[in-house]
C-alpha positions as CSV (number, residue, x, y, z in Angstrom):
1,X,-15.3,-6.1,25.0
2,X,-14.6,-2.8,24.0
3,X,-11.7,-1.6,20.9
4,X,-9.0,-0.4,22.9
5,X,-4.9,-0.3,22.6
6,X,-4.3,-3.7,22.3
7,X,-6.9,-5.0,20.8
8,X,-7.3,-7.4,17.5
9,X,-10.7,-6.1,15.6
10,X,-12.1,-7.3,12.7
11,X,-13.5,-5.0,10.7
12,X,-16.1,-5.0,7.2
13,X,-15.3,-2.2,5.3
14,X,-16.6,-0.4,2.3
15,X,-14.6,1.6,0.0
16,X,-15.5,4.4,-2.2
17,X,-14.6,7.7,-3.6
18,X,-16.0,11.0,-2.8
19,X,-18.9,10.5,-5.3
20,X,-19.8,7.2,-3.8
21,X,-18.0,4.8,-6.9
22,X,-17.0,1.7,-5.2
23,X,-13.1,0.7,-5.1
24,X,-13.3,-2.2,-2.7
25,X,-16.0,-4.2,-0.7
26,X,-14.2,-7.6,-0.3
27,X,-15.9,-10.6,1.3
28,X,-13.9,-10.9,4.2
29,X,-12.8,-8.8,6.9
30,X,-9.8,-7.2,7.5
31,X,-8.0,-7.9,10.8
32,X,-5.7,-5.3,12.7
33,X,-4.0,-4.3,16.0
34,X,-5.2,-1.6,17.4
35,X,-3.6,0.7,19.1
36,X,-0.8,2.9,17.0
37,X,0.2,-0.2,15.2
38,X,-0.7,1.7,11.8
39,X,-2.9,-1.1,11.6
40,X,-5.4,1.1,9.8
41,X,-5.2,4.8,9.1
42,X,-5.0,7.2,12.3
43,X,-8.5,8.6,11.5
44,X,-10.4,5.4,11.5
45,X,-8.8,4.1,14.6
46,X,-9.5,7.2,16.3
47,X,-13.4,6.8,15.4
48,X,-13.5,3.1,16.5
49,X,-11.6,3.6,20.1
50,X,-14.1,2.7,22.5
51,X,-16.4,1.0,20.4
52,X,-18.3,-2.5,20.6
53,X,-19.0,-5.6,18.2
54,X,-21.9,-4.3,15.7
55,X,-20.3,-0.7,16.0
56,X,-21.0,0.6,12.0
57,X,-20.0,4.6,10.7
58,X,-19.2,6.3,7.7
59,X,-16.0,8.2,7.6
60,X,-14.7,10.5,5.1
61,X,-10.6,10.7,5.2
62,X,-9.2,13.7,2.8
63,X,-5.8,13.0,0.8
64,X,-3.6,13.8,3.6
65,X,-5.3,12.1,6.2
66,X,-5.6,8.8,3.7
67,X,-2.7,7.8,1.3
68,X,-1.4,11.5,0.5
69,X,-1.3,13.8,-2.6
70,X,-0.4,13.3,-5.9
71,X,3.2,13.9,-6.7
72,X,4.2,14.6,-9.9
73,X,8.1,13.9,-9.0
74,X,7.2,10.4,-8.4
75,X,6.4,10.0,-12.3
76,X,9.6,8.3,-14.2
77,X,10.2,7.5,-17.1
78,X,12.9,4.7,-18.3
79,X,14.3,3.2,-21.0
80,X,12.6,0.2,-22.3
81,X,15.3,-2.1,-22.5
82,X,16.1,-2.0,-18.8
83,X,13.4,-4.0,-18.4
84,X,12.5,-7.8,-19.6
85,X,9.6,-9.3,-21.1
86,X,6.9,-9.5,-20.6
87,X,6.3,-6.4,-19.3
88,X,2.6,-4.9,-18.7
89,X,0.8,-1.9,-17.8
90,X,-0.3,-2.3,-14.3
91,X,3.3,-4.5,-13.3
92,X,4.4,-3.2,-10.0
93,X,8.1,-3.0,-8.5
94,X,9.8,-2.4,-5.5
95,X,12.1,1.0,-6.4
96,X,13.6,1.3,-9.2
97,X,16.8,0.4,-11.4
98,X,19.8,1.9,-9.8
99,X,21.4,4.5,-12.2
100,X,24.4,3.4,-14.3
101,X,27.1,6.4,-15.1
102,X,26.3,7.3,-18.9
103,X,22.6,7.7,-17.7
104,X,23.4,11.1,-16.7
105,X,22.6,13.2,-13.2
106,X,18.4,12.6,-13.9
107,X,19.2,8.5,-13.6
108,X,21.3,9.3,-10.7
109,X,19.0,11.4,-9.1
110,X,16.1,8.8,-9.2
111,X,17.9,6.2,-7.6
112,X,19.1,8.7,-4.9
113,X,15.8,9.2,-4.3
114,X,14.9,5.6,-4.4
115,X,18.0,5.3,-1.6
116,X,17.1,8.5,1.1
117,X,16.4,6.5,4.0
118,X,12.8,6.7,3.3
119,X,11.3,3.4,6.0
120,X,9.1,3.0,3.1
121,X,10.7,1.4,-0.2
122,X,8.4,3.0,-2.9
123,X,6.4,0.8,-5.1
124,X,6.4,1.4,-8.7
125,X,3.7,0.9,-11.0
126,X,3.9,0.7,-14.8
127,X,1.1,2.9,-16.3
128,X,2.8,3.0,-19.9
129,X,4.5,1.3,-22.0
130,X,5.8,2.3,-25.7
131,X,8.4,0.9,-28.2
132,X,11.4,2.3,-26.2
133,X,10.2,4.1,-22.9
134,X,8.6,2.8,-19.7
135,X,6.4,5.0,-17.6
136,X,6.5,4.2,-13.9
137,X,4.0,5.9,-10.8
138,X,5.7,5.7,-7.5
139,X,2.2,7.6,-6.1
140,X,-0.6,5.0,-4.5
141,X,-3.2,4.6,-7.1
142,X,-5.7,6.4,-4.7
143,X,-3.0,9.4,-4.2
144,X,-5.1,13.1,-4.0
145,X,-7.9,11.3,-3.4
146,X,-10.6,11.7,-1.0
147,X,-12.2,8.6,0.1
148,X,-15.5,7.1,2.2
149,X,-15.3,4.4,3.9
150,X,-17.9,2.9,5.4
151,X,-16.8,-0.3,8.9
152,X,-18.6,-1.9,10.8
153,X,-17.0,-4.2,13.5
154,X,-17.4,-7.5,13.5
155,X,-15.0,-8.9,16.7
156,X,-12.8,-8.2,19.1
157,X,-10.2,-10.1,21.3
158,X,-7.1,-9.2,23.4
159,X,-3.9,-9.5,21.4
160,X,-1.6,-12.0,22.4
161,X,1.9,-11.2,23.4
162,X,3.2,-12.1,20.3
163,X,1.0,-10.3,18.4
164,X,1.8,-6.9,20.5
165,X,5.7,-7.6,19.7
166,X,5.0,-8.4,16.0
167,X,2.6,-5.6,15.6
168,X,0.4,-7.1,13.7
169,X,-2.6,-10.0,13.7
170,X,-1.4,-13.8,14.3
171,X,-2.5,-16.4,11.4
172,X,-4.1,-13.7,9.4
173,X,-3.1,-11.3,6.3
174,X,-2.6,-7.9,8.3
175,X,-3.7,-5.2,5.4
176,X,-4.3,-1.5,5.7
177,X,-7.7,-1.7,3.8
178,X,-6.5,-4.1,1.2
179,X,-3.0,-3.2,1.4
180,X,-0.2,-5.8,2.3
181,X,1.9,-4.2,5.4
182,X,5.9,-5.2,5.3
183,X,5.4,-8.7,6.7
184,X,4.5,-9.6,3.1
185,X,6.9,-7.6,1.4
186,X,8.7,-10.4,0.9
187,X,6.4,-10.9,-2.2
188,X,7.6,-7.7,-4.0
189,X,11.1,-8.2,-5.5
190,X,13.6,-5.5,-5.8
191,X,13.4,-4.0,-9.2
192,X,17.5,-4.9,-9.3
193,X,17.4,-8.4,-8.8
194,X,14.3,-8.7,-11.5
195,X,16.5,-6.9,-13.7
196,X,19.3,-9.5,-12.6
197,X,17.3,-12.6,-12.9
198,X,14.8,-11.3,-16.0
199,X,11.8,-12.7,-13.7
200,X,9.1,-10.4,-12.7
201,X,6.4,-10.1,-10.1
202,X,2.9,-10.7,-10.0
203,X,1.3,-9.4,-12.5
204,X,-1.8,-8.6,-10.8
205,X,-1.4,-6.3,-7.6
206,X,-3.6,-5.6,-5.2
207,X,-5.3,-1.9,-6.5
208,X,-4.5,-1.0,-3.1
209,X,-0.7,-0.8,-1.8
């Protein structure tokens, strides 16, 4: 059988910068729907169309074609005590603390942001953290990077009907290389109700989003 739309492939990937430094090379495959699905990224799926079990390639996606550029906008910073303890560097949430009135337009702004109707709820990551401020990154920790990876297909089977109308894999974590798609969102709480109920996330995410 050949990848085509349609398809579930699993896939053995290697990760690594433009220099070769490896950033992920897990022991088990990942497992997508191909076919438009964003499954994977455009690129890679493009590559493996048409391709067979033992297919293996080395593809280099650029920023844009990967998970973007950096954006400096994305870099917040907020006041300590909106947040509970414990709090650590690498901590990630989903958006950010909706602005009260005496925070001033910048507060407002950010949570405007947060609220545009963006599909895609940004996640937050806490880079910082100092006596009275909190430094959040809503960029992907691989944002303005280029990136190598390196697949090599290790199965394919026809979707089932379900799978087509879920979009994703049955009875398998569906990740873009390592990164949880929204059927596991349900694991990242809203930066609001943390605040709410002073519990917080796990504090070990995945390096990839």
């Amino acid at each position: 059988m050949k990848i085509a739309k349609n398809t579930i492939v699993s896939l053995r990937y290697k990760l690594t910068d433009a220099q070769n430094n490896v950033i992920e090379e897990p022991d088990s495959p990942m497992v997508y729907l191909h076919g438009g699905y964003d499954g994977t990224f455009p690129k890679i799926e493009t590559m493996l169309d048409g391709q067979d079990v033992g297919y293996e390639a080395t593809i280099q996606l650029e920023p844009n074609e990967a998970f973007g550029d950096y954006d400096p906008e994305l870099l917040k910073i907020e006041p300590r005590v909106r947040f509970p303890e414990p709090l650590e560097v690498g901590m990630q949430f989903e958006g950010v603390p909706e602005a009260e009135a005496q925070e001033g337009a910048e507060a407002a702004s950010l949570a405007a942001e947060v609220d545009d109707g963006d599909e895609d709820t940004l996640i937050y990551t806490v880079t910082d953290v100092a006596d009275n401020q909190v430094v959040l990154d809503g960029n992907h920790p691989l944002a303005g990077m280029a990136l190598r990876f390196w697949v090599q297909v290790e199965d394919i089977r026809e979707a089932t009907r379900n799978e087509i109308e879920n979009g994703h894999p049955e009875g398998a974590e569906s990740f873009i290389f390592g990164m949880p798609n929204d059927q596991d969102g349900d694991d990242e709480e809203d930066l609001d109700s943390l605040l709410d109920n002073s519990t917080l996330n796990n504090p070990n995410p995945r390096t990839l989003h």
